[in-house]
KOLVORO-574530 format. One record per residue: residue in one letter; x, z, y of N, C-alpha, C in turn. Coordinates in Angstrom, 3 decimals, decimal comma. Layout:
residues N
<'A' <X Z Y> <X Z Y> <X Z Y>>
...
END
This chain:
residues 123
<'X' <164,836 53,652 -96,761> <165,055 54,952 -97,353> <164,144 55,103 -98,574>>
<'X' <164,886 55,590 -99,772> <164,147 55,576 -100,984> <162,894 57,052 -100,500>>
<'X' <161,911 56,825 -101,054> <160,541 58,108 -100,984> <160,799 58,919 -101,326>>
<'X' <161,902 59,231 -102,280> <162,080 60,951 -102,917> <163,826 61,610 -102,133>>
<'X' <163,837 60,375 -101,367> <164,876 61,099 -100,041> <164,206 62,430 -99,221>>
<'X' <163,181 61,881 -98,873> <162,426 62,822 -97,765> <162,369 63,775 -98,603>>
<'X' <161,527 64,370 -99,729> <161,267 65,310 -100,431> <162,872 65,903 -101,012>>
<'X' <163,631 65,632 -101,410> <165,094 65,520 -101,644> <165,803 66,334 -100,270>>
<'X' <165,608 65,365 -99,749> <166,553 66,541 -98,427> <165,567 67,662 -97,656>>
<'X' <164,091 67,629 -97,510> <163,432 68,839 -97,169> <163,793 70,018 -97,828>>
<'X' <163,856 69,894 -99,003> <163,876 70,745 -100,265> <165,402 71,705 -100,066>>
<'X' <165,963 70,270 -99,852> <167,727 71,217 -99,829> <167,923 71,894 -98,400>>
<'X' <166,849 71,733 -97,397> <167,352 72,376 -96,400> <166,599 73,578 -96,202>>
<'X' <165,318 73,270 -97,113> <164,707 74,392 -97,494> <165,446 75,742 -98,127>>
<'X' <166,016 75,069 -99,715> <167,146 76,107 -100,609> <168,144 76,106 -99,461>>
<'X' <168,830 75,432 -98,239> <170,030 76,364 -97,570> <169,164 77,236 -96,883>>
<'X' <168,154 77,173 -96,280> <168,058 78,455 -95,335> <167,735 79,601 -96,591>>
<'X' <166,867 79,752 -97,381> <166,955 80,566 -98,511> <167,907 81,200 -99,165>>
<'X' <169,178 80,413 -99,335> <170,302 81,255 -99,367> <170,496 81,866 -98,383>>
<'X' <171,109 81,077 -96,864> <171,222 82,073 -95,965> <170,690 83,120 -95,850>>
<'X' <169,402 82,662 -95,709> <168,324 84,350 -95,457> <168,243 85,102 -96,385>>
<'X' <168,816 85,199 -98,038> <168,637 85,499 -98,961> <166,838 85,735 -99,350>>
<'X' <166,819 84,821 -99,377> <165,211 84,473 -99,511> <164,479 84,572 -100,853>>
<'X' <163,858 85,429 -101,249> <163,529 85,445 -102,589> <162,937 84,059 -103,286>>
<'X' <162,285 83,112 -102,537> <162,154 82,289 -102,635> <162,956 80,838 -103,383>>
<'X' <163,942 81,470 -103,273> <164,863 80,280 -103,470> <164,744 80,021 -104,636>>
<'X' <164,546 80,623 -106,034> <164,250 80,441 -107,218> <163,288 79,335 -107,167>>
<'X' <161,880 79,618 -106,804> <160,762 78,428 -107,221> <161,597 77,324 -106,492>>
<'X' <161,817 77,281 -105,122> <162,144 75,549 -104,242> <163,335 75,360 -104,918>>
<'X' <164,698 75,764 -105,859> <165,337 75,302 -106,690> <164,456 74,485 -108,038>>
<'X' <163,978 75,270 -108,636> <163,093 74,973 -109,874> <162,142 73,346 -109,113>>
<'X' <161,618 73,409 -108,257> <160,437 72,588 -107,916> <161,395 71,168 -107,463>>
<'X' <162,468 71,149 -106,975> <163,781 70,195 -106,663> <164,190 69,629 -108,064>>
<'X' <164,302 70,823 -109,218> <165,222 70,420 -110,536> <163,842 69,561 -111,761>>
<'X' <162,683 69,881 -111,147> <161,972 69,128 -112,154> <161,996 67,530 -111,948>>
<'X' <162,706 67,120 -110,601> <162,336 65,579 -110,709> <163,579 65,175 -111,567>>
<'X' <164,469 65,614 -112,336> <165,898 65,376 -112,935> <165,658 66,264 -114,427>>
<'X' <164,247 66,892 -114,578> <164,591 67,134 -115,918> <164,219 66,734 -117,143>>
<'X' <164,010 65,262 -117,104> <164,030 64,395 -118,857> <165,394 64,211 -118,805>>
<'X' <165,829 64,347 -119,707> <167,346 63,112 -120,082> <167,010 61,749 -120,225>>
<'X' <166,052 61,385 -120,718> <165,806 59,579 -120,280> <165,087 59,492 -119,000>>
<'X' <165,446 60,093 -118,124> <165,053 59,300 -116,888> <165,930 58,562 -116,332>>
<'X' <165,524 57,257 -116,470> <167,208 55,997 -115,528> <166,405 55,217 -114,162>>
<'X' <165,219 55,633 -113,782> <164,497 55,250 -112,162> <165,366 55,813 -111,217>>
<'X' <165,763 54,997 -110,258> <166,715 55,593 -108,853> <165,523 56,864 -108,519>>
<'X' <165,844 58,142 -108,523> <165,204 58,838 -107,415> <164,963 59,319 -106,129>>
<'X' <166,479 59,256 -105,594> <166,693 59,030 -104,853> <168,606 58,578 -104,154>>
<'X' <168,728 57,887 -103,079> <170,167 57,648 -102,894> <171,239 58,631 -103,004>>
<'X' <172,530 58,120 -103,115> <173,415 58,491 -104,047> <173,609 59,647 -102,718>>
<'X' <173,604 59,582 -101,654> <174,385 60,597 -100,903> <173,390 61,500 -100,732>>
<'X' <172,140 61,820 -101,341> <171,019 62,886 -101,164> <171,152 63,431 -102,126>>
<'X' <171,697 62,770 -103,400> <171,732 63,319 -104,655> <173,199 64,286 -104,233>>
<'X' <174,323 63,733 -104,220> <175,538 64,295 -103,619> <175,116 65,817 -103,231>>
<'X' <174,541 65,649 -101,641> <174,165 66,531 -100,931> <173,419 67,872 -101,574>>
<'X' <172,779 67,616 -102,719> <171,753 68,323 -103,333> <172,864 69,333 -104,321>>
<'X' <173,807 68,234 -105,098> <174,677 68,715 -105,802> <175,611 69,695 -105,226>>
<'X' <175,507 69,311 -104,351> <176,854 70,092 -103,439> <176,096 71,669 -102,853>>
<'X' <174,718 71,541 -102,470> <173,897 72,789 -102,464> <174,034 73,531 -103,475>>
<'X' <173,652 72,575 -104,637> <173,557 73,773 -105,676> <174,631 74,347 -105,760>>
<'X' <175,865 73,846 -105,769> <177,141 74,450 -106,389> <177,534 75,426 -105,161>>
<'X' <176,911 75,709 -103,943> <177,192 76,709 -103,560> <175,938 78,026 -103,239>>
<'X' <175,281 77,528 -103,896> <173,964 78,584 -104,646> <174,705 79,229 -105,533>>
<'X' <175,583 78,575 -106,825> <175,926 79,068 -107,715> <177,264 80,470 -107,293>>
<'X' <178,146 78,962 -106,516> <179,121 80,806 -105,748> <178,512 81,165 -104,782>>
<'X' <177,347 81,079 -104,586> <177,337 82,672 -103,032> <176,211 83,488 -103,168>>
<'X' <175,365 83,215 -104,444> <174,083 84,185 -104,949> <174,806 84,943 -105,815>>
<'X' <174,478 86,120 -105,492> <174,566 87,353 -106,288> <173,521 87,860 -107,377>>
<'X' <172,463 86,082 -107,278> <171,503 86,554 -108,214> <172,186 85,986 -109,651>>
<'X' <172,216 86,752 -110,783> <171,926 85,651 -112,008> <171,010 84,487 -112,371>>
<'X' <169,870 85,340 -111,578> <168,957 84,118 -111,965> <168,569 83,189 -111,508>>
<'X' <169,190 83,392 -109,998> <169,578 82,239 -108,919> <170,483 81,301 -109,548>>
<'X' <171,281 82,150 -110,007> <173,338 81,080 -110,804> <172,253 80,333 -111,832>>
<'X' <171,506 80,909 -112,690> <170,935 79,968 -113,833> <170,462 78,929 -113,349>>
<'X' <169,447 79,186 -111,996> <168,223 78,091 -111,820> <169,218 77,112 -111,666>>
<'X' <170,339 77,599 -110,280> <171,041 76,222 -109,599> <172,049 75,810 -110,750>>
<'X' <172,590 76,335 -111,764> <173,502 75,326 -112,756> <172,760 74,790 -113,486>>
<'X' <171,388 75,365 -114,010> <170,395 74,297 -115,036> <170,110 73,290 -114,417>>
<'X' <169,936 72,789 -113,144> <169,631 72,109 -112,514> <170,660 71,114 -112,335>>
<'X' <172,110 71,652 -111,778> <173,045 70,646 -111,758> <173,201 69,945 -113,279>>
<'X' <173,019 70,868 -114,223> <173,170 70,143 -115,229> <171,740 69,171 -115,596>>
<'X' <170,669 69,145 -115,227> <169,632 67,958 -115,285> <170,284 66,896 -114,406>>
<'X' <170,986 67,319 -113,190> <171,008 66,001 -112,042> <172,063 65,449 -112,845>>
<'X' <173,203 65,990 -113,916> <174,265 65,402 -114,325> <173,876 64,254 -114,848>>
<'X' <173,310 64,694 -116,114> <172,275 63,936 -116,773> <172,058 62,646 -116,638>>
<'X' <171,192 62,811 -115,446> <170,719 62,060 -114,597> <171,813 61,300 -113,818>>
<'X' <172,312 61,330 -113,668> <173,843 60,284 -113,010> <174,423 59,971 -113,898>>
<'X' <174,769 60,644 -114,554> <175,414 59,518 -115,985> <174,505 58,426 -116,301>>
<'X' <172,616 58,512 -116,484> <172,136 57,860 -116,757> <171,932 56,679 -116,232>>
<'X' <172,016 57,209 -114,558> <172,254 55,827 -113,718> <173,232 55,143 -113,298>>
<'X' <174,643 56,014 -113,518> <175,869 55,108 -113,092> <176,327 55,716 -111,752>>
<'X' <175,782 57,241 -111,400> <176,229 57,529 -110,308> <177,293 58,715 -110,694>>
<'X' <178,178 58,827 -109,759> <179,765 59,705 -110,303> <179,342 60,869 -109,373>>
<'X' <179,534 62,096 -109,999> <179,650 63,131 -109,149> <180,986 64,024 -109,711>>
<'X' <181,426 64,101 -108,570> <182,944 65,492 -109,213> <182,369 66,243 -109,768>>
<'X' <183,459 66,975 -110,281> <182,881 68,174 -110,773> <184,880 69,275 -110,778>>
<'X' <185,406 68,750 -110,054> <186,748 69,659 -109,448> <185,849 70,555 -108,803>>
<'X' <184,935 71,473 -108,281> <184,596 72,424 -107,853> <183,869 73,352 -108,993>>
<'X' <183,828 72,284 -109,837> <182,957 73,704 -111,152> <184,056 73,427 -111,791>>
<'X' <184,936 72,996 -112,078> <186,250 72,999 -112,786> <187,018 74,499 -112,477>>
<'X' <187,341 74,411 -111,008> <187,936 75,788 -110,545> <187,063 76,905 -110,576>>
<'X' <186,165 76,710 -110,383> <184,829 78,212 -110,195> <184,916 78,459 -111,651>>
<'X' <184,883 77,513 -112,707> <185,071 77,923 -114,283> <185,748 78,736 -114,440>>
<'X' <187,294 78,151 -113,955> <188,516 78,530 -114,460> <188,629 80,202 -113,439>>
<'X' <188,418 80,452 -112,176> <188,567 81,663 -111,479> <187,637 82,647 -112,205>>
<'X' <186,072 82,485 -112,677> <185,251 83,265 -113,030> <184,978 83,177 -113,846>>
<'X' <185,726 83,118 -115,128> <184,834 83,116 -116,062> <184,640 84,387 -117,219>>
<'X' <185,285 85,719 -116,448> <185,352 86,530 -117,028> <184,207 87,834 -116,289>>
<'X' <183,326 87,226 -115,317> <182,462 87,999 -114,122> <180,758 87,446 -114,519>>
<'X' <181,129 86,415 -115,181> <179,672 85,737 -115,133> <179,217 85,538 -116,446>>
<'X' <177,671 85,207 -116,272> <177,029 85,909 -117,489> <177,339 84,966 -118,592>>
<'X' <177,108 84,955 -119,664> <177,420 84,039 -121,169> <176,812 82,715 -120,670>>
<'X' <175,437 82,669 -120,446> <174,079 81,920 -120,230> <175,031 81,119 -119,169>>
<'X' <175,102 81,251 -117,892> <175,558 80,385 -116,887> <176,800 79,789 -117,585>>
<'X' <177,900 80,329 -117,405> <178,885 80,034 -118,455> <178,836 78,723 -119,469>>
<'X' <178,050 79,033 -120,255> <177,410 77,826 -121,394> <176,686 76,551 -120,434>>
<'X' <175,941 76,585 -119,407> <175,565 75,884 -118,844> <176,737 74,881 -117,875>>
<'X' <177,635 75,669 -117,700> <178,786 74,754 -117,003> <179,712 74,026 -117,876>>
<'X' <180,231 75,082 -119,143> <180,745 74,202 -120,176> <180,262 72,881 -120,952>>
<'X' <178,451 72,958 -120,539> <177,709 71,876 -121,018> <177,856 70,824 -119,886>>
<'X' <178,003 70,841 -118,617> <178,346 69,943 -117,973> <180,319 69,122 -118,034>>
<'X' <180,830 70,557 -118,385> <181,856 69,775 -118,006> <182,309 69,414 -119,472>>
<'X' <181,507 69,556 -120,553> <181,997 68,389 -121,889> <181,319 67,199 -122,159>>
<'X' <180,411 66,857 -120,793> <179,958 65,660 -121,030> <180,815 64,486 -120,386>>
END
């Protein structure tokens, strides 16, 4: 098991109970998860492809089920570092779930998030 698995999946089970509980918290343990993905030249495995997955797949339902904005910012700035970051290494992540969440909401959500998804999905 790669070393930034453990920290990788603590983290995300950390941000699910935080959503659940609506945890004010969830902002910093998003932010503190999105700094290991935020150079664009980072190409070091950080961790395996199905933790990264897993992480991705958190965020994107941070993004639909917080009613915070600034929750939607942390978790799409973030998906958009991990994107980044998989392109850089050769790892594929969908993105048919921010495709449709685009296309259903994009007349509810703020400019800022918005721009942040269009930046993922024109890469």
């Amino acid at each position: 098991m790669h070393a930034g698995n453990v920290f990788i999946n603590s983290r995300t089970k950390e941000i699910n109970n935080a959503l659940k509980n609506n945890d004010s918290n969830i902002n910093e343990l998003i932010c503190g998860v999105g700094d290991l993905f935020s150079s664009p030249y980072k190409r070091e495995i950080i961790a395996d492809s199905e933790t990264i997955q897993a992480l991705w797949d958190l965020l994107f339902n941070v993004l639909d089920q917080s009613d915070d904005n600034n929750t939607k910012f942390d978790a799409i700035s973030t998906m958009c570092d991990i994107y980044i970051y998989q392109s850089n290494i050769g790892l594929s992540l969908s993105l048919n779930k921010i495709k449709q969440w685009r296309e259903d909401l994009q007349t509810t959500t703020s400019s800022e998030i918005l721009d942040c998804i269009d930046d993922i999905l024109s890469m």
